[in-house]
PyMOL CGO cylinders between C-alpha atoms (Angstrom):
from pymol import cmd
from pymol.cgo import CYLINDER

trace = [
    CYLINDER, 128.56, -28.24, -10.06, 132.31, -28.73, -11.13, 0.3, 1, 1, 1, 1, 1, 1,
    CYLINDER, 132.31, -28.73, -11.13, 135.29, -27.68, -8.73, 0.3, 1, 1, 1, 1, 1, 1,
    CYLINDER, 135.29, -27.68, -8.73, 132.69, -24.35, -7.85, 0.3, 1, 1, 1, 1, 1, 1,
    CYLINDER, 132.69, -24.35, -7.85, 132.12, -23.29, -11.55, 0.3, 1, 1, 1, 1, 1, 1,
    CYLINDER, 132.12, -23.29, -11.55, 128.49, -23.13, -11.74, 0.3, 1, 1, 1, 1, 1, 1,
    CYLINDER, 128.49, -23.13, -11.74, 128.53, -21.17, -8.28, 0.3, 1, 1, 1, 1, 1, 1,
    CYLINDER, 128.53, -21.17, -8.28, 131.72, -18.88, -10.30, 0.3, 1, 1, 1, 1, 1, 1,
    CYLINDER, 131.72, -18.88, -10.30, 129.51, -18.45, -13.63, 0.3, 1, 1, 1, 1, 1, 1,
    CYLINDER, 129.51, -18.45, -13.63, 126.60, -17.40, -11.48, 0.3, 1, 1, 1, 1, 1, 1,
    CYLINDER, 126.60, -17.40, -11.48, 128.72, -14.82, -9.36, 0.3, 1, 1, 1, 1, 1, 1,
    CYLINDER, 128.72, -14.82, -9.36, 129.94, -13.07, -12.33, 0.3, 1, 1, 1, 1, 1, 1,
    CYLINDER, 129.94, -13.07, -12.33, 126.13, -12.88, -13.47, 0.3, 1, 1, 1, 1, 1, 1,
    CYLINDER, 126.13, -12.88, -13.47, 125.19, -11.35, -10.29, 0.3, 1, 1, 1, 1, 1, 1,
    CYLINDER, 125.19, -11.35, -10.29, 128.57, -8.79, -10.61, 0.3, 1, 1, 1, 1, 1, 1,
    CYLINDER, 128.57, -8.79, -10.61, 127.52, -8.22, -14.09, 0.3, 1, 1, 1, 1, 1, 1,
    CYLINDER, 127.52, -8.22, -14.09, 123.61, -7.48, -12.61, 0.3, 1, 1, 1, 1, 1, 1,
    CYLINDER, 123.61, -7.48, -12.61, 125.25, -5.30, -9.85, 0.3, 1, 1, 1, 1, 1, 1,
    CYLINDER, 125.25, -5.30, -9.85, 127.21, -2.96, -12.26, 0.3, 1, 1, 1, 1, 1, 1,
    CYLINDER, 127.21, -2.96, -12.26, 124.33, -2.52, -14.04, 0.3, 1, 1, 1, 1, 1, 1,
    CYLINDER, 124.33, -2.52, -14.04, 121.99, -1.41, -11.58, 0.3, 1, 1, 1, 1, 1, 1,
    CYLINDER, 121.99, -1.41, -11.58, 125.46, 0.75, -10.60, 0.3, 1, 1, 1, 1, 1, 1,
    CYLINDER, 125.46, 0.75, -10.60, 127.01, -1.52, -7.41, 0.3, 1, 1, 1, 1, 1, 1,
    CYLINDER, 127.01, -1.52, -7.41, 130.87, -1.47, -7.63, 0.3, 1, 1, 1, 1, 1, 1,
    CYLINDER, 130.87, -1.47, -7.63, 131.99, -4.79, -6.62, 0.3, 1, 1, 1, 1, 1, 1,
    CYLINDER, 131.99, -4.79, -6.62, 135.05, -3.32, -4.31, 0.3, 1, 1, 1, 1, 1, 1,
    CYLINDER, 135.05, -3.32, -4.31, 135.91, -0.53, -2.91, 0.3, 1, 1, 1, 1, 1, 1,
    CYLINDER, 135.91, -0.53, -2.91, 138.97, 0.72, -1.32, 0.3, 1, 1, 1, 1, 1, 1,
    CYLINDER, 138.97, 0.72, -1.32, 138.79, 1.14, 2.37, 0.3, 1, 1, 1, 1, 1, 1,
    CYLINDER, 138.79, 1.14, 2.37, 140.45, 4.11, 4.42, 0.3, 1, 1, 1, 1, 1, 1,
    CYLINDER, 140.45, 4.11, 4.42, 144.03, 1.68, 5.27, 0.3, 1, 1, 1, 1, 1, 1,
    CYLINDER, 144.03, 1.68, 5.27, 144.08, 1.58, 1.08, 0.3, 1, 1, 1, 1, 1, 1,
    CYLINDER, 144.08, 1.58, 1.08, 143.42, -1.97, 0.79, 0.3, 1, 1, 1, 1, 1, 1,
    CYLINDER, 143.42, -1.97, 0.79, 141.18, -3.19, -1.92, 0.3, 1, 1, 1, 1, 1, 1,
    CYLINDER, 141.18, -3.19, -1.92, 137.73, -5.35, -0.60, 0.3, 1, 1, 1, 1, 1, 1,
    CYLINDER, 137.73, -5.35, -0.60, 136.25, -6.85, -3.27, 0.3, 1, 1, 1, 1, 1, 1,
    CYLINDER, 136.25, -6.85, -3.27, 131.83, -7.19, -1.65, 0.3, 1, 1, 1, 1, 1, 1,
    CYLINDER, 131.83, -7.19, -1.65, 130.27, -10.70, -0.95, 0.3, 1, 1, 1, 1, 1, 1,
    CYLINDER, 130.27, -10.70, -0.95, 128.37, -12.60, -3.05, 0.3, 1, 1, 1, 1, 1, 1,
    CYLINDER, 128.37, -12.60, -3.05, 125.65, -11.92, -0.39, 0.3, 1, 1, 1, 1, 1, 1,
    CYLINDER, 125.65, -11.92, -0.39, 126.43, -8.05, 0.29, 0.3, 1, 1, 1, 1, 1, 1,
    CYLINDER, 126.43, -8.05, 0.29, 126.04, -8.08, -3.47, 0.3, 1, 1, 1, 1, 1, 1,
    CYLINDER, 126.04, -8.08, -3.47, 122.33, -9.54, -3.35, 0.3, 1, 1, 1, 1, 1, 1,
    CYLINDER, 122.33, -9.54, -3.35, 120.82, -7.62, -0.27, 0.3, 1, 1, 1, 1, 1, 1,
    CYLINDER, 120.82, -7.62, -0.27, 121.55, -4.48, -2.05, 0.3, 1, 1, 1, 1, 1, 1,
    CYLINDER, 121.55, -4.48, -2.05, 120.30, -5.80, -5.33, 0.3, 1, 1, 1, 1, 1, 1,
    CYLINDER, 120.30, -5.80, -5.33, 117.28, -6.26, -3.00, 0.3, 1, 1, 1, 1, 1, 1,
    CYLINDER, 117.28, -6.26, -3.00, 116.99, -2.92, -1.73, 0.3, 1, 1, 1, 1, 1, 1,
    CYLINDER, 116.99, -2.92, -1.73, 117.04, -1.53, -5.05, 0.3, 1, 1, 1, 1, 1, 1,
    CYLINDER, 117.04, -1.53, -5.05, 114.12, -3.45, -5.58, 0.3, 1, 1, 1, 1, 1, 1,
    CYLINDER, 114.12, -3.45, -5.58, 116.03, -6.10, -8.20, 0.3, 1, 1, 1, 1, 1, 1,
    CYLINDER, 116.03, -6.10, -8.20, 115.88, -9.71, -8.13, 0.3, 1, 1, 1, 1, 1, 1,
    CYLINDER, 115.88, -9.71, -8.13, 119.57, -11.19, -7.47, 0.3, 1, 1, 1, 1, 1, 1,
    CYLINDER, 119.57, -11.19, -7.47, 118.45, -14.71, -7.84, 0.3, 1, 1, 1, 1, 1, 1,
    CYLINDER, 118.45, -14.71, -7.84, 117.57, -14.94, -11.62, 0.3, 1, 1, 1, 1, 1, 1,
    CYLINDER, 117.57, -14.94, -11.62, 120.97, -11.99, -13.16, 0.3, 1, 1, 1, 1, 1, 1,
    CYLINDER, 120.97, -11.99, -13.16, 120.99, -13.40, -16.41, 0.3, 1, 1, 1, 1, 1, 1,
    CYLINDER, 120.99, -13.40, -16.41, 117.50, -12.74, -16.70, 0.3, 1, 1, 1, 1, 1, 1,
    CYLINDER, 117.50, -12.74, -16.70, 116.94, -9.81, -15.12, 0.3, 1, 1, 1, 1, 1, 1,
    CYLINDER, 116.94, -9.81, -15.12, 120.31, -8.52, -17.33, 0.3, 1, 1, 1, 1, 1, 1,
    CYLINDER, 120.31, -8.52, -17.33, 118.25, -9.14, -20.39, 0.3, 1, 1, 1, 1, 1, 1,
    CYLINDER, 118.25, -9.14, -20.39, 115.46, -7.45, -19.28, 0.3, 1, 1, 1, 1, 1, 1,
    CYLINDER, 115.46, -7.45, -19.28, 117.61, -3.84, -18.39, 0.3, 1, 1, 1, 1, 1, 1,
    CYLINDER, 117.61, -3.84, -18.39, 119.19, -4.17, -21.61, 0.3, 1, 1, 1, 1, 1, 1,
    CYLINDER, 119.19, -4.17, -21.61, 115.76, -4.87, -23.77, 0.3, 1, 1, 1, 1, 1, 1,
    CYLINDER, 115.76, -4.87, -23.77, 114.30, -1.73, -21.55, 0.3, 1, 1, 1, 1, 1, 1,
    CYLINDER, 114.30, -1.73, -21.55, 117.11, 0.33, -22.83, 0.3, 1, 1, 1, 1, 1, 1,
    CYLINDER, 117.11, 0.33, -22.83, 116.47, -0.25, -26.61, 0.3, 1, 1, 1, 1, 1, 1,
    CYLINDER, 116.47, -0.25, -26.61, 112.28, 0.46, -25.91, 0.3, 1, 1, 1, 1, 1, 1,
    CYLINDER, 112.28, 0.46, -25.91, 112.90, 3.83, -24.25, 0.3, 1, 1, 1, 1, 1, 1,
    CYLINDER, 112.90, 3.83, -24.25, 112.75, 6.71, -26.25, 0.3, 1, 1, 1, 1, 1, 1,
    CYLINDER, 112.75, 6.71, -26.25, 116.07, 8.47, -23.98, 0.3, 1, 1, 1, 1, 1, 1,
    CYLINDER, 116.07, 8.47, -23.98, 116.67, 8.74, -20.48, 0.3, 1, 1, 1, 1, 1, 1,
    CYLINDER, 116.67, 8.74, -20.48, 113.92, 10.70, -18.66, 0.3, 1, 1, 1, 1, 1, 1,
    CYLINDER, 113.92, 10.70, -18.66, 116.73, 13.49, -17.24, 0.3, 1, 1, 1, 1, 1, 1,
    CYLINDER, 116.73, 13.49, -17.24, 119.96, 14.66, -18.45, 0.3, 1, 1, 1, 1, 1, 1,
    CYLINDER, 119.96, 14.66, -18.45, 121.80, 16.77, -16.13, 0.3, 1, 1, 1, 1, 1, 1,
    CYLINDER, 121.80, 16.77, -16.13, 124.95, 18.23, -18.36, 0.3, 1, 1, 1, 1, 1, 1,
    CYLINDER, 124.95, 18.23, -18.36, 127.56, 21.34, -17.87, 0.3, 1, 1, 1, 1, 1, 1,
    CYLINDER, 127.56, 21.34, -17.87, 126.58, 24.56, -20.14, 0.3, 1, 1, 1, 1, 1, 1,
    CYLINDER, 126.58, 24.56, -20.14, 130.56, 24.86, -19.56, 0.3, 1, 1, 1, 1, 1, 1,
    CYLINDER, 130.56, 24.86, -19.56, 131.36, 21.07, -21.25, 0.3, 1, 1, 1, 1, 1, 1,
    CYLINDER, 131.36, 21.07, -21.25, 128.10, 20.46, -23.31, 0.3, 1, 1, 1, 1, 1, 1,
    CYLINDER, 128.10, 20.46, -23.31, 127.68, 16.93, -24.23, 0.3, 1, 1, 1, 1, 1, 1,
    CYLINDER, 127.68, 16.93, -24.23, 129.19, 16.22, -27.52, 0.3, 1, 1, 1, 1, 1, 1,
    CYLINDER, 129.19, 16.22, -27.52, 126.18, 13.63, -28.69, 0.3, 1, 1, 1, 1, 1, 1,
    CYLINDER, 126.18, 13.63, -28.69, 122.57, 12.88, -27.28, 0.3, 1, 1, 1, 1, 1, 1,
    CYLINDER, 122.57, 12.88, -27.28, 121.81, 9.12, -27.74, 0.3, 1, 1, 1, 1, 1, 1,
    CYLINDER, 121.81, 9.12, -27.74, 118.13, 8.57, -28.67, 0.3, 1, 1, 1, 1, 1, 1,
    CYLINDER, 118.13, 8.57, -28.67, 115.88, 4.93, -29.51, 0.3, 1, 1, 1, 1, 1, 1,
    CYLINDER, 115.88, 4.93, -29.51, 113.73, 5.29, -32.63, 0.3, 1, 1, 1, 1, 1, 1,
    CYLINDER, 113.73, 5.29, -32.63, 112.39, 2.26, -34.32, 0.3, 1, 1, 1, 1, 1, 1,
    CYLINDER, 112.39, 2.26, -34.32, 113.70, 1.59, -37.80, 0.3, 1, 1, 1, 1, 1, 1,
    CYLINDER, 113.70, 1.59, -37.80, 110.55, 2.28, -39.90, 0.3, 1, 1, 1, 1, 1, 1,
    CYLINDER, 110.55, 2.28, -39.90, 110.23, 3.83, -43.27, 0.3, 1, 1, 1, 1, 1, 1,
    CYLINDER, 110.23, 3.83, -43.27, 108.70, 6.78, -42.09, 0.3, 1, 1, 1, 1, 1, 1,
    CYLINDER, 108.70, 6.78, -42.09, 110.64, 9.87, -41.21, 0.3, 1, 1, 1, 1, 1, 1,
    CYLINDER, 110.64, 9.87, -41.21, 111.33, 10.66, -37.30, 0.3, 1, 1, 1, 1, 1, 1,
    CYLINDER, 111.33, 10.66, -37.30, 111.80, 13.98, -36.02, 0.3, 1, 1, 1, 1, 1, 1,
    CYLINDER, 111.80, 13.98, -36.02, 113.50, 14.33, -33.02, 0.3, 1, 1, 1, 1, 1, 1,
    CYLINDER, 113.50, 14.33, -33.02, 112.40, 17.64, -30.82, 0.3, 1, 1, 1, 1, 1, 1,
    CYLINDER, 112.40, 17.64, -30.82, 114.41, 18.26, -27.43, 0.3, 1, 1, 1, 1, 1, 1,
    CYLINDER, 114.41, 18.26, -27.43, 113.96, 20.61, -25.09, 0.3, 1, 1, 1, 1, 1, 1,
    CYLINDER, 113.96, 20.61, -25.09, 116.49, 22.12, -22.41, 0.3, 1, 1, 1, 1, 1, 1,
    CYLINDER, 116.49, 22.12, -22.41, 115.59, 23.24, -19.45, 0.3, 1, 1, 1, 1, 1, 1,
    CYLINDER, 115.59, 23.24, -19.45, 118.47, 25.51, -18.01, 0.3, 1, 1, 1, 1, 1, 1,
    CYLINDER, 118.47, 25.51, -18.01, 118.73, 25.36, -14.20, 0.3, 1, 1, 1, 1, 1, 1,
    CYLINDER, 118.73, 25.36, -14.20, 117.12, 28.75, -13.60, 0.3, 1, 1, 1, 1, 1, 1,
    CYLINDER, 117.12, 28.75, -13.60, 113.74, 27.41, -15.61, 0.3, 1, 1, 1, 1, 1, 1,
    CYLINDER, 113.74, 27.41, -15.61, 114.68, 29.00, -19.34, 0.3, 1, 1, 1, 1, 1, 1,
    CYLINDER, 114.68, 29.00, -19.34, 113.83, 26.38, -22.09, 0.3, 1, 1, 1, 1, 1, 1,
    CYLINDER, 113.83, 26.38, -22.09, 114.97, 26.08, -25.33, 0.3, 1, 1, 1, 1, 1, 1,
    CYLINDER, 114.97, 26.08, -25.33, 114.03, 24.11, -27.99, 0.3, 1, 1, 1, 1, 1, 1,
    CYLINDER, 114.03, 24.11, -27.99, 115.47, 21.80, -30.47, 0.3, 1, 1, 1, 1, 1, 1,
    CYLINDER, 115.47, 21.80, -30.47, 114.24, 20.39, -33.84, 0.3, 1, 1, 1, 1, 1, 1,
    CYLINDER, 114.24, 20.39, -33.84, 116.12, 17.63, -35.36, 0.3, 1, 1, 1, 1, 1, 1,
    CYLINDER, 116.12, 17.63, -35.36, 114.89, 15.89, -38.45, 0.3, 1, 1, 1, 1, 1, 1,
    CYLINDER, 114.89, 15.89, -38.45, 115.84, 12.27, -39.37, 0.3, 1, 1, 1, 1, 1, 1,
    CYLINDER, 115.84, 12.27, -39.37, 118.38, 13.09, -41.96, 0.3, 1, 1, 1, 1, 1, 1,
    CYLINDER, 118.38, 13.09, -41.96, 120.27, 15.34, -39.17, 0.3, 1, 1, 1, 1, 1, 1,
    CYLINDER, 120.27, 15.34, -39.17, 120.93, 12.07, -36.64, 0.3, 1, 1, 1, 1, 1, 1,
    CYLINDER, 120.93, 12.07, -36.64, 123.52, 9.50, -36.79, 0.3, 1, 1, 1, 1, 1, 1,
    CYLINDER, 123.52, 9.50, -36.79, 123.20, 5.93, -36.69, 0.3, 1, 1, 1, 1, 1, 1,
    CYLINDER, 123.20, 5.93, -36.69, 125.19, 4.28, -33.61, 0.3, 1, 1, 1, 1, 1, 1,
    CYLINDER, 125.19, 4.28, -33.61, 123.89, 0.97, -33.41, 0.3, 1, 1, 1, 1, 1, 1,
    CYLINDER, 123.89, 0.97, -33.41, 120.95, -1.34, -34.34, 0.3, 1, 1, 1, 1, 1, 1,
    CYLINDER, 120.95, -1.34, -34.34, 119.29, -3.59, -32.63, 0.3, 1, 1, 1, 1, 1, 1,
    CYLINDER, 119.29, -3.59, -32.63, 116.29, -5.91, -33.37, 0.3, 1, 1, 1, 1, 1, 1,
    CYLINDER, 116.29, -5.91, -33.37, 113.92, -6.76, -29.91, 0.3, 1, 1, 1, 1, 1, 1,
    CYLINDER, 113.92, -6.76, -29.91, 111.01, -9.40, -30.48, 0.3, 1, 1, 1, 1, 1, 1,
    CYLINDER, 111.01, -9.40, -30.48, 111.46, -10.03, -34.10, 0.3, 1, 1, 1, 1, 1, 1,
    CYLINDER, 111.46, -10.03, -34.10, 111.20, -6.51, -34.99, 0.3, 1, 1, 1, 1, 1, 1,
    CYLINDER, 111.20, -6.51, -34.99, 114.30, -4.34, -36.38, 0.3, 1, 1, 1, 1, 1, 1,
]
cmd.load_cgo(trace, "trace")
């Protein structure tokens, strides 16, 4: 370690793990004044989420490979008043056609049903995980 920049480079892993899993690291306190969380705060509640804060980089690539296997998140929860203006769904890049059905389930238990086929979705990005596109 240099002048404290391995211990730096790892900290901004672990920051970069944190806002993943959703940990802000500061917060404004009731006087207004910025705290910016420990390096330590930051790993006990990477802990208690049940993620390991002593390999980020690692555990990084892992949340970002799991987020180009999923199909879509498991729950949506959207405003029938502001409907979202895209759905963002993982399909692998094969040569056969994908149809994409979704259903909504309205808050007092209607569902309705959606058929999309391939030719109807967009291409956002691309992304090749263990060799395969």
């Amino acid at each position: 370690m240099v002048n404290g920049v391995k211990s730096a480079v790892k900290d901004e892993a672990l920051i970069r793990l944190g806002a993943a899993c959703g940990i802000q690291p500061s917060y404004w306190d009731l006087l207004g004044n910025c705290r910016e969380i420990s390096p330590e705060t930051l790993r006990e509640l990477l802990t208690a989420l049940g993620v390991d804060p002593e390999q980020p980089e690692q555990v990084l690539r892992q949340i970002e490979r799991s987020g180009w296997t999923s199909l879509a998140e498991p729950v949506l929860v959207e405003s029938v008043v502001r409907p979202p203006q895209r759905l963002l769904f993982t399909v692998p890049a094969s040569g056969e056609p994908v149809e994409t059905r979704l259903e909504v389930v309205e808050e007092g238990g209607n569902s309705v049903q959606h058929l999309h086929p391939q030719g109807q979705l967009s291409l956002v990005a691309e992304r090749e995980i263990d060799g395969v596109p």
